[in-house]
C-alpha positions as CSV (number, residue, x, y, z in Angstrom):
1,X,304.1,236.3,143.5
2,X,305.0,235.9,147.1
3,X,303.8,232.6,148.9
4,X,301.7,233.1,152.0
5,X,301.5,230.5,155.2
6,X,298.1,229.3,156.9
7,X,296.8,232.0,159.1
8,X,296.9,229.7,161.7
9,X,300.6,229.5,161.5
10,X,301.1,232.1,163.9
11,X,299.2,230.2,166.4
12,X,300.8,227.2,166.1
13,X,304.6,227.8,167.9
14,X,307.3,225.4,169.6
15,X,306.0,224.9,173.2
16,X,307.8,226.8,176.1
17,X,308.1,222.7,177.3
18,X,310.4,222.1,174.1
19,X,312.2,225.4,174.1
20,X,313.5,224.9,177.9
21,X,314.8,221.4,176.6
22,X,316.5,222.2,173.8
23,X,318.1,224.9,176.1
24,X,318.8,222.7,178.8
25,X,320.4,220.3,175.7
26,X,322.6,223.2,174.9
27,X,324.0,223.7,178.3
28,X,324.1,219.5,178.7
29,X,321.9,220.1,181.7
30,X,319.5,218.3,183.8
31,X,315.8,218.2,182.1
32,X,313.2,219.0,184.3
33,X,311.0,220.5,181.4
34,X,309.7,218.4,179.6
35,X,306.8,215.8,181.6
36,X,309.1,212.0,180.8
37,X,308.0,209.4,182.9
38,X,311.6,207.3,183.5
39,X,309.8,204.7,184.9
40,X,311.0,200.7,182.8
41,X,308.0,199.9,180.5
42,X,306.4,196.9,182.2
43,X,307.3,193.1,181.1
44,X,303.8,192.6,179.9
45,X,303.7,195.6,177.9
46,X,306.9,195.3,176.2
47,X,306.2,190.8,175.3
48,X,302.5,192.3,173.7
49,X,304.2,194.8,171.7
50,X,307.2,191.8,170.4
51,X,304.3,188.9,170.1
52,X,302.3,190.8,167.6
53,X,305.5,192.2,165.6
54,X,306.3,188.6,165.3
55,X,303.0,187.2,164.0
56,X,303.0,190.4,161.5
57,X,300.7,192.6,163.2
58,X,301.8,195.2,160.4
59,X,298.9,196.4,158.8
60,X,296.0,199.2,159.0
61,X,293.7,198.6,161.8
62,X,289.8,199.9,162.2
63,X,289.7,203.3,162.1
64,X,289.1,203.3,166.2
65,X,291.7,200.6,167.0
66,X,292.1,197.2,167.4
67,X,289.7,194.9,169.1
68,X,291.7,193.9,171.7
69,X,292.6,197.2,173.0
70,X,289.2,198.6,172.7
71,X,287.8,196.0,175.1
72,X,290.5,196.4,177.6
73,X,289.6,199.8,177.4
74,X,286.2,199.1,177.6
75,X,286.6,196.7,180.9
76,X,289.0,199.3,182.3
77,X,286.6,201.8,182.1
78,X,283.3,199.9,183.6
79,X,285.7,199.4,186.1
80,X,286.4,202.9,186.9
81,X,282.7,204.2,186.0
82,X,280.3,201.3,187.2
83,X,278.8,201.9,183.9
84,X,279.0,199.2,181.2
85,X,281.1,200.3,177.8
86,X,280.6,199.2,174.7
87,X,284.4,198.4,173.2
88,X,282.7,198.1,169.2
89,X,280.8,202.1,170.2
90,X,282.7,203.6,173.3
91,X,285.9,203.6,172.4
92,X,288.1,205.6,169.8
93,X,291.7,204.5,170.0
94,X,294.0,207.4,169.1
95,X,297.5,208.7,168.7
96,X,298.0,209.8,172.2
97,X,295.8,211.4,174.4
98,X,296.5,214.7,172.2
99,X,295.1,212.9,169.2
100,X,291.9,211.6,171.0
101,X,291.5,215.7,172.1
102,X,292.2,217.1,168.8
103,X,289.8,214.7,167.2
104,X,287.2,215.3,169.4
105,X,287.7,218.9,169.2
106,X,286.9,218.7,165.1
107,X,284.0,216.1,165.3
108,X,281.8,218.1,168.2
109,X,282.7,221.8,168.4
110,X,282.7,224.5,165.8
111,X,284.7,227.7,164.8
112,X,283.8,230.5,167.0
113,X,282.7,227.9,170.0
114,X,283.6,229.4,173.6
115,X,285.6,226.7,175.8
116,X,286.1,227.0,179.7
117,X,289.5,226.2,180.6
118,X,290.7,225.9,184.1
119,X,294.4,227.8,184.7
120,X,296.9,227.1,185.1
121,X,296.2,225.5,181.8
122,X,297.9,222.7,179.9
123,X,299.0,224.5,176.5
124,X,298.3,221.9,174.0
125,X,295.0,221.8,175.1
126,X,295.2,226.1,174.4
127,X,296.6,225.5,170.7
128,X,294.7,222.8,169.9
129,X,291.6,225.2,170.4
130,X,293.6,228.6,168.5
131,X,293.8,226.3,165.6
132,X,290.7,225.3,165.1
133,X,289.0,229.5,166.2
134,X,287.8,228.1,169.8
135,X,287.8,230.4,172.4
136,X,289.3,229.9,175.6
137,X,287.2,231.6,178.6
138,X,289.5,231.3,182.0
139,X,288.5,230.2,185.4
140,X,292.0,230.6,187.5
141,X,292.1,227.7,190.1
142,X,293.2,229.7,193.9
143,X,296.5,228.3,195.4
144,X,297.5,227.1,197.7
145,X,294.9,224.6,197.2
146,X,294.2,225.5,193.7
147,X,290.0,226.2,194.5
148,X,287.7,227.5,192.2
149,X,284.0,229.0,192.7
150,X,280.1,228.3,191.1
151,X,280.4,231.9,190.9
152,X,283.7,231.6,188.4
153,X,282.5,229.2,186.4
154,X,279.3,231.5,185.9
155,X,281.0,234.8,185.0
156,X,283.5,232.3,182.1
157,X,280.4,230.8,180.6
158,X,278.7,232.4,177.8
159,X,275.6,232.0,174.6
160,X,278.5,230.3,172.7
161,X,280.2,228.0,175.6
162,X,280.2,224.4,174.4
163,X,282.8,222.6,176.4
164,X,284.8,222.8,179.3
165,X,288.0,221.0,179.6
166,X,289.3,219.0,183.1
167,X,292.2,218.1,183.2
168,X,292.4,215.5,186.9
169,X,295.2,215.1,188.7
170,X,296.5,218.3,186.6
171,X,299.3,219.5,184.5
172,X,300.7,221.8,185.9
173,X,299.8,221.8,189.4
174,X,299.4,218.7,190.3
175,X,295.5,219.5,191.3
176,X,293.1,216.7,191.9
177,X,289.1,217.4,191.8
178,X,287.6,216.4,194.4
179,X,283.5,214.4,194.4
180,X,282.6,217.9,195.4
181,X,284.2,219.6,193.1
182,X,283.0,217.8,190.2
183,X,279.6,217.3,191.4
184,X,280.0,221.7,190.9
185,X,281.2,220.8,187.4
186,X,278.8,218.4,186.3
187,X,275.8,220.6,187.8
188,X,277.0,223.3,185.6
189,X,277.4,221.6,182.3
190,X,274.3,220.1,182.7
191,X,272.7,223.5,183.7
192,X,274.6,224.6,180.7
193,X,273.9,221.8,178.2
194,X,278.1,221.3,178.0
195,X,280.8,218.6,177.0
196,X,283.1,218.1,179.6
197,X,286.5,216.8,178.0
198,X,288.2,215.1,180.7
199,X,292.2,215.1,180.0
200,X,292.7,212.0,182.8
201,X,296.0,210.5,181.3
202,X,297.9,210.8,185.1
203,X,294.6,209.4,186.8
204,X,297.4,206.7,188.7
205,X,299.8,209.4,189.9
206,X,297.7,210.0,193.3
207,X,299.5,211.1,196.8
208,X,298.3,210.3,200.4
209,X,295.7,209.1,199.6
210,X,293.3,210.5,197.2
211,X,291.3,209.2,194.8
212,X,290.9,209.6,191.0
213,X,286.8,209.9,189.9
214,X,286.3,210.0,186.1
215,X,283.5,212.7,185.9
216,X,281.8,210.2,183.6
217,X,280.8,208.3,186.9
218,X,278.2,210.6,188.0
219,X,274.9,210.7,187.4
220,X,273.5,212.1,184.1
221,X,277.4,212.9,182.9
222,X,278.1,209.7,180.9
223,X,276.4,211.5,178.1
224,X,278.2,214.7,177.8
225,X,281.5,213.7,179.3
226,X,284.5,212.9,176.5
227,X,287.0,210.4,178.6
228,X,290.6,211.0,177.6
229,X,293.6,209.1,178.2
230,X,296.0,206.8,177.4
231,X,299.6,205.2,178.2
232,X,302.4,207.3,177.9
233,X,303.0,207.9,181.2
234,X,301.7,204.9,183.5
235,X,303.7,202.7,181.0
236,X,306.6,205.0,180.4
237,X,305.9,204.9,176.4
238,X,305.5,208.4,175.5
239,X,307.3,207.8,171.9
240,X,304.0,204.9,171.5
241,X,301.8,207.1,170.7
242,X,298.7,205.4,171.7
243,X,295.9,207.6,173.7
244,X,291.6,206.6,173.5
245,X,288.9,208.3,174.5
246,X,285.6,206.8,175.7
247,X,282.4,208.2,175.2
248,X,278.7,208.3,174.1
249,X,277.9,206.2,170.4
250,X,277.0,209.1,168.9
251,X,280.0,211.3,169.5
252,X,282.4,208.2,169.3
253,X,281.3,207.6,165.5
254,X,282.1,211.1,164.4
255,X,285.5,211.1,166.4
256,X,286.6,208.2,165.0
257,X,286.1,209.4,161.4
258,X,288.3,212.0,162.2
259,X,290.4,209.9,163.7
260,X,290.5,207.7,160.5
261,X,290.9,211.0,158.4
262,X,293.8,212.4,160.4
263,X,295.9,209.3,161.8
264,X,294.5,206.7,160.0
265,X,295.3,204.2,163.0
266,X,297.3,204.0,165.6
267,X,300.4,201.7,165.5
268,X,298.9,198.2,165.0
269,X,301.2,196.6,167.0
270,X,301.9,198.4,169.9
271,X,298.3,198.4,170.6
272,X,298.6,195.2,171.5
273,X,301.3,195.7,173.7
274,X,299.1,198.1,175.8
275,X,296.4,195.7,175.6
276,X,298.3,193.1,177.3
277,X,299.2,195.6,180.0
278,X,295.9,196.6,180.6
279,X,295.3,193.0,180.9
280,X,298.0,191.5,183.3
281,X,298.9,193.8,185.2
282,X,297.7,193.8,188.5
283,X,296.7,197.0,191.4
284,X,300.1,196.6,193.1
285,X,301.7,197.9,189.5
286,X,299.7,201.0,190.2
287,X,299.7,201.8,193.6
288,X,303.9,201.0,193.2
289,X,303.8,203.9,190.6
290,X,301.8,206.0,193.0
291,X,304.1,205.0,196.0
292,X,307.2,205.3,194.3
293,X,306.3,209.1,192.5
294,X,304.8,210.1,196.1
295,X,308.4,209.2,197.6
296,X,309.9,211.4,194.6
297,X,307.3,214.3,195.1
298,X,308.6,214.2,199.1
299,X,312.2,214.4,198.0
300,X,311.9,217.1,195.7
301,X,309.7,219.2,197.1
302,X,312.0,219.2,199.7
303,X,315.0,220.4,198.0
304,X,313.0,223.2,196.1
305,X,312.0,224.7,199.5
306,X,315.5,224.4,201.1
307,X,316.8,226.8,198.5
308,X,314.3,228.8,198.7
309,X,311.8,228.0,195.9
310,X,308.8,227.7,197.5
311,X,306.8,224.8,196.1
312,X,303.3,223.9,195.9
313,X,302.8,220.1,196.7
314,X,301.0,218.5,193.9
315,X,298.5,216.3,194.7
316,X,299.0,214.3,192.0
317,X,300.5,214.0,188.3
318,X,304.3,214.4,188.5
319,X,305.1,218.3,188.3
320,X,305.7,220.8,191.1
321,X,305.1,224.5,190.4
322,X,307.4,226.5,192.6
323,X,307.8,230.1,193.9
324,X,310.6,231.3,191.8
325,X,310.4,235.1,192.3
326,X,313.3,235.2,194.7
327,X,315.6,234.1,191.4
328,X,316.9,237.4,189.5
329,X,315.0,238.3,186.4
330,X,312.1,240.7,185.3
331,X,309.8,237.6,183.6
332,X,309.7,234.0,184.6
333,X,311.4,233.2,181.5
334,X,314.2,234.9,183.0
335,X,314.3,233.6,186.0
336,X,314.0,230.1,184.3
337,X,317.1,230.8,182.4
338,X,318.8,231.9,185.2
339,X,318.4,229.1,187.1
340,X,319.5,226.9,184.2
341,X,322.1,228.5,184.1
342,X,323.4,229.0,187.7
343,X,322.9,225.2,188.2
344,X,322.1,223.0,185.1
345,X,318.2,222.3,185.7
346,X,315.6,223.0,183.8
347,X,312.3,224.1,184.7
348,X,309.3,225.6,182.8
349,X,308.8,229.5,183.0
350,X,304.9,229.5,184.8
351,X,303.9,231.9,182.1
352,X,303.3,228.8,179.8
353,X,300.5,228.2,182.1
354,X,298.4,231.5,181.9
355,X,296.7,233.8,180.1
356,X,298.1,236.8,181.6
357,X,300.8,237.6,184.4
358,X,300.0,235.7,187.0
359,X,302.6,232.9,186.1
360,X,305.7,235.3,186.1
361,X,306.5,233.8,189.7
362,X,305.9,230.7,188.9
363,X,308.1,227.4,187.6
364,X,307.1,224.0,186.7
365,X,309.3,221.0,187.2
366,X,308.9,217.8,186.2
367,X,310.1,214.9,189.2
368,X,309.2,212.2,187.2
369,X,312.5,210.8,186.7
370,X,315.2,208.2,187.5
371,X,316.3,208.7,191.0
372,X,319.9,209.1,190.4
373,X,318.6,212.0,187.8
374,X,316.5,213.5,190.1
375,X,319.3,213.5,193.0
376,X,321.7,215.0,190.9
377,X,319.4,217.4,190.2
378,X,318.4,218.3,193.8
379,X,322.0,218.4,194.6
380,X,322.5,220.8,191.6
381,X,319.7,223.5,192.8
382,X,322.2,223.7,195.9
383,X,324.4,226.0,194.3
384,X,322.1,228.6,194.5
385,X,322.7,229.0,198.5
């Protein structure tokens, strides 16, 4: 008798994100892949996290998270909405913001459910959906401004649509919605009867200027928008673990069961330790992260296009996708490798990011990183003049 695997085992492979670092591990490179944050994690955070270890915070919490981190949650997000939040109904505390998007996907959408995903697309959200028999339907966002068209969103959406998934400011291209643009969105789900999952966990990474609207905000989407995100990156604690999602009673019940039935809970106390964040820390905190990735963004942007990798400046998040078709190689894997090889960085090939070709020119790189690491590697991409 031969043992058989899941059929959804094939789906289910090591990201292009983790292959480029383990190859980049190999060659003792500089790791541009995978999206760290190498900013400290913040005083605040870091006493929460010690205070409740100490007083034996140690044990299951509800199945949506502790009290404390619900309701900063909560406050957070009447903050950002104008609309009052319910921290014992709203809000589902998760393991990251891929739990709170995995559990949402098996509480409200069944196998053989259509999903519009804008692309370039971020691939957890793509295998998270194969696993479960969603279907992705693709609208492909239009550099060099990464726009998109009522009449795209028209021709994706189908009898058996039931979500489509924003992801603002974006992975990978740095892409942030504008009112306009999601006053489109929210037209059309509502013309539509959608969810709109919103994937806002870099909503504090914004450049010159711009602003970050959680589609929940407008009128008649508080319903039918999922809010996702969490505290890996605006606190540098990506190994935490700790993501939420905010949303409607109704759908926040049946995502916390699944929740419960999948995680159980969240780690009890580290949630604390984001609590107190969300707490003390003050606007400057934020607008220094912003400030401080802006001035990164400038300086490697810079050093892509002096060798000849043309970029395309994010708007926000911390990733730059680059022209790489000037490196040799037939695929963008290829080319990836090659530059990895000419000069120690690694970048991820842009066909991670699409559904067919059209990311074979394309890189992603990742500038969220220590200075000194992202000078050395900007003085490493010289060697390919």
């Amino acid at each position: 008798m031969t043992l058989k695997v899941s059929n959804r085992r094939g789906l289910v492979a090591q990201s292009e994100i983790r292959n480029m670092s383990i190859e980049c591990a190999r060659v003792k490179g500089v790791n541009l892949a995978q999206g760290v944050c190498d900013m400290p994690v913040p005083e605040p955070v870091i006493a929460g996290a010690e205070a409740a270890f100490a007083k034996g915070v140690n044990t299951y919490t509800r199945f949506d998270g502790r009290y404390e981190l619900r309701r900063a949650i909560a406050e957070k997000h009447r903050r950002a909405t104008g609309r009052e939040t319910d921290p014992d109904k709203q809000v589902v505390v998760s393991n990251g913001a891929t739990g709170a998007f995995y559990c949402a996907c098996l509480a409200l959408l069944n196998e053989g459910d259509e999903a519009i995903v804008f692309e370039p697309s971020y691939g957890y959200h793509l295998i998270t959906f194969a696993s479960l028999g969603i279907t992705p339907r693709y609208v492909t966002l239009s550099p060099p401004d990464w726009k998109f068209t009522a009449q795209q969103l028209e021709d994706a959406v189908s009898e058996r649509t039931r979500v489509l998934v924003l992801n603002t400011p974006s992975n990978p291209c740095g892409k942030v919605f504008s009112r306009e643009e999601l006053q489109l969105i929210a037209d059309f789900a509502e013309a539509h009867d959608l969810f709109v999952f919103t994937d806002e966990i870099y909503e504090y990474f914004l450049y010159d200027g711009r602003e970050h609207i959680p589609l929940a905000s407008l009128p008649g989407m508080e319903r039918r928008t999922i809010t996702i995100s969490g505290f890996s990156k605006i606190f540098s604690i990506t190994g935490w673990r700790l993501g939420y999602c905010v949303c409607d009673p109704q759908w926040a019940l049946a995502i916390g069961h699944f929740n419960d039935l999948v995680y159980v809970c969240a780690p009890a106390p580290l949630q604390l330790g984001a609590a107190r964040g969300l707490d003390e820390l003050e606007s400057d905190y934020y607008a220094g992260v912003a400030r401080d990735h802006q001035m990164k963004r400038d300086l490697f942007c810079a050093a892509l296009a002096e060798v000849g990798l043309t970029p395309h400046v994010p708007q926000g998040a911390y990733y730059a996708l680059a022209d790489i078709s000037s490196l040799p190689g037939g695929t963008a894997k290829e080319r990836a490798m090659f530059l990895l090889h000419k000069t120690g960085v690694a970048c991820v090939p842009g066909s991670a990011f699409y559904a067919d070709d059209t990311g074979e020119t394309l890189a992603r790189f990742c500038y969220g990183r220590e200075m000194d690491v992202l000078t050395e590697a900007c003085n490493r991409l010289k060697r390919l003049k």
